[in-house]
MIPA-688890 format. One line per field, with one value per residue (C-alpha): residue in three letters; x, y, z. Coordinates in pm, whole numbers, plus 50000, padded with zeros to 5 digits. Layout:
N
type [ALA  ...]
X [X  ...]
Y [Y  ...]
Z [Z  ...]
END
This chain:
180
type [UNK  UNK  UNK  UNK  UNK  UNK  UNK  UNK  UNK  UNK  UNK  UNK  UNK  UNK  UNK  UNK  UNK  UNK  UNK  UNK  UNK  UNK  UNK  UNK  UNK  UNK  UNK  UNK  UNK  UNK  UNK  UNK  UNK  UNK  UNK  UNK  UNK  UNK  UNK  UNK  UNK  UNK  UNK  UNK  UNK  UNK  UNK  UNK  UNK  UNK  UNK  UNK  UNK  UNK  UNK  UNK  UNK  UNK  UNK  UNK  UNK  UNK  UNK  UNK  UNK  UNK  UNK  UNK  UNK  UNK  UNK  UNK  UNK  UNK  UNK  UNK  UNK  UNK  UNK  UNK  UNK  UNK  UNK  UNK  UNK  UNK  UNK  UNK  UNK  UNK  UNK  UNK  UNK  UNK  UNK  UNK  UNK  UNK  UNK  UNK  UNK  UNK  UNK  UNK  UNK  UNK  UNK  UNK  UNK  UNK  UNK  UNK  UNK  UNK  UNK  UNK  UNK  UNK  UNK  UNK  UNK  UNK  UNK  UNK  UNK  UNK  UNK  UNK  UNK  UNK  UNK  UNK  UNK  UNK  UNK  UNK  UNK  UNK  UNK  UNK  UNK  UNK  UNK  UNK  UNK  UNK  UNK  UNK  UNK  UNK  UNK  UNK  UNK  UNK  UNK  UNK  UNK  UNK  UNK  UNK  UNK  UNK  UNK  UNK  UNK  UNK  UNK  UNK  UNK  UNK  UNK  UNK  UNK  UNK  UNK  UNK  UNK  UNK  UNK  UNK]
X [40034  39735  39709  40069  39936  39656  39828  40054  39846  39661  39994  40072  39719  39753  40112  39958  40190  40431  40495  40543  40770  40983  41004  41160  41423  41494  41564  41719  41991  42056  42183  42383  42544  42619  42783  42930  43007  43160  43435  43528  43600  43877  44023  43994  44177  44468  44481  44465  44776  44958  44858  45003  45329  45398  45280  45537  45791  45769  45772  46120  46233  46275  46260  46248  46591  46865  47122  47009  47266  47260  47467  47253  46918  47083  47152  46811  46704  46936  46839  46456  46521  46472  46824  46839  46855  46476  46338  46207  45992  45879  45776  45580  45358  45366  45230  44984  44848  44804  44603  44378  44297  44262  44480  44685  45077  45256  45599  45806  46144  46372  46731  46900  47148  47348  47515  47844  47887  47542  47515  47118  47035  46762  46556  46363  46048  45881  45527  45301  44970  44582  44261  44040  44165  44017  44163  44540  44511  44404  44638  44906  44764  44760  45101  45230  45083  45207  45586  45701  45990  45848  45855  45564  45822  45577  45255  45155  44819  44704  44378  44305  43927  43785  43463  43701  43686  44043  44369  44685  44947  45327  45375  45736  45851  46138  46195  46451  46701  46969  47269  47467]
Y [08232  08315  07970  07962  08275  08133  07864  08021  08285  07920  07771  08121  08101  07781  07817  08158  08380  08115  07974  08245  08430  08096  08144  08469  08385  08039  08242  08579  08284  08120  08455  08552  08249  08305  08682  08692  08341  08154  08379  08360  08012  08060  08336  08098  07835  08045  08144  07776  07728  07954  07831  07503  07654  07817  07506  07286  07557  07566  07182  07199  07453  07753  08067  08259  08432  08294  08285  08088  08163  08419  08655  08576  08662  08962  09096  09028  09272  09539  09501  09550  09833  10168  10346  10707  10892  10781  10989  11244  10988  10803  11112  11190  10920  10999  11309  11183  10949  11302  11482  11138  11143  11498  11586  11905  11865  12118  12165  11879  11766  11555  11407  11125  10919  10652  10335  10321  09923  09829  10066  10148  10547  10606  10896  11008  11213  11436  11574  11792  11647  11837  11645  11402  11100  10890  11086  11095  10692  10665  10871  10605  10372  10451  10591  10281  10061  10274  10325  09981  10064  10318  10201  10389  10514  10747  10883  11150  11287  11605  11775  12122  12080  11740  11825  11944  11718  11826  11637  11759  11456  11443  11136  11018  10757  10620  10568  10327  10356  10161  10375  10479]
Z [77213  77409  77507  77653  77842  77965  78091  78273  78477  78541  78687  78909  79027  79156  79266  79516  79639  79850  79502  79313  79568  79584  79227  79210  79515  79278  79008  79225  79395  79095  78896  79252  79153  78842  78853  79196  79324  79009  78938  79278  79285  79078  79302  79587  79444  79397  79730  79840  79590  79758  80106  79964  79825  80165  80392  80145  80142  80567  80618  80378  80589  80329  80471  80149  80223  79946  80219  80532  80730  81010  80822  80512  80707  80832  80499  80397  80685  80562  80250  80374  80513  80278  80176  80400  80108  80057  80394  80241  80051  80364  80573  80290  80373  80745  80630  80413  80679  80868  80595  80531  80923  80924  81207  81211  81295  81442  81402  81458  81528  81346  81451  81235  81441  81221  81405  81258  81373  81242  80992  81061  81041  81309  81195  81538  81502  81748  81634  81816  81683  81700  81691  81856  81990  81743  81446  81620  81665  81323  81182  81393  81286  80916  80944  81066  80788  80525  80631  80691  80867  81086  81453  81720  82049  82260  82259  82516  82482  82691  82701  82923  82972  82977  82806  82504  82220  82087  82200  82203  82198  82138  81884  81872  81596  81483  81095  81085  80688  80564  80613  80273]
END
C-alpha cells in the first residue's frame, strides 16, 4: 500500500501542475458527460422524430385538420376557438399576467359583440394600466402568450412628467369565443 502511494506522488511529481490540472478537467469532462449529456441524447432524438413525422407529414400534404376542405379547416378554427361561456376563465389569465408583471389595472371596460353570420363573440377590453413601461409590455406580452385567442388592438401610453418612471397606458384587446 505504501508502495502504491509512493508511486503515485512519484507520477504527480513528474506530471507538475499542467499534468495534474489536465487530469482533473479529464476526469471533470468525462463525468459532465456522463450526468448531463447522455440522457440528452435520447431527448434529442425524439425531437428529430418528430421533425421527421412533420417534414413527411408536409411533403404528403397533411395539414393535421381531418377535413381538408375549406369548410373542414374552418371548423377546425371554430373549434379552436374557446366556447364564450369560458371568459371568465380566460380573463383570469389576463389578470394573472397583470399580478406576475406587477402592474396595477384600473377599472376596465368590457363589451361582447357576437356575429350572428360567423358566429364569433368578440369580447373587447379596455384597461387603464399603471406601471413602467417595461412592466405594461411585459404584462402584454405575457398576456398574450397565455390567452391564445386574445388579439392586442391599441396601446396608448401617457406619462405627465418625463422624468416619471410610471406610465399610464390604455391597453385594448380583443378576446375572440366561439359563440354558443
Amino acid at each position: 500500500m505504501a508502495l502504491n502511494r509512493l508511486t503515485l506522488s512519484e507520477s504527480l511529481r513528474s506530471l507538475g501542475l499542467p499534468g495534474v490540472a489536465g487530469i482533473t478537467l479529464l476526469v471533470f469532462s468525462l463525468s459532465y458527460a456522463l450526468s448531463a449529456l447522455l440522457p440528452l441524447r435520447d431527448e434529442v432524438a425524439n425531437y428529430q422524430a418528430q421533425i421527421a413525422a412533420a417534414k413527411a407529414r408536409a411533403a404528403r400534404g397533411e395539414t393535421g385538420v381531418a377535413d381538408n376542405t375549406p369548410a373542414g379547416q374552418l371548423r377546425a378554427f371554430y373549434q379552436y376557438l374557446p366556447p364564450q361561456p369560458d371568459a371568465p376563465e380566460w380573463l383570469d389569465k389576463v389578470y394573472q399576467a397583470a399580478d406576475k408583471e406587477k402592474v396595477t389595472l384600473l377599472r376596465g371596460e368590457y363589451g361582447l359583440a357576437l356575429d350572428p353570420e360567423t358566429g364569433i363573440a368578440r369580447y373587447r377590453i379596455l384597461l387603464p394600466v399603471k406601471g413602467s413601461y417595461r412592466q405594461i409590455r411585459g404584462f402584454i406580452s405575457s398576456a398574450l402568450d397565455s390567452v391564445p385567442s386574445l388579439a392586442l388592438d391599441d396601446v396608448n401610453f401617457e406619462r405627465e412628467k418625463i422624468s416619471e418612471s410610471q406610465v399610464d397606458a390604455r391597453v385594448r384587446m380583443t378576446l375572440y369565443l366561439r359563440g354558443v
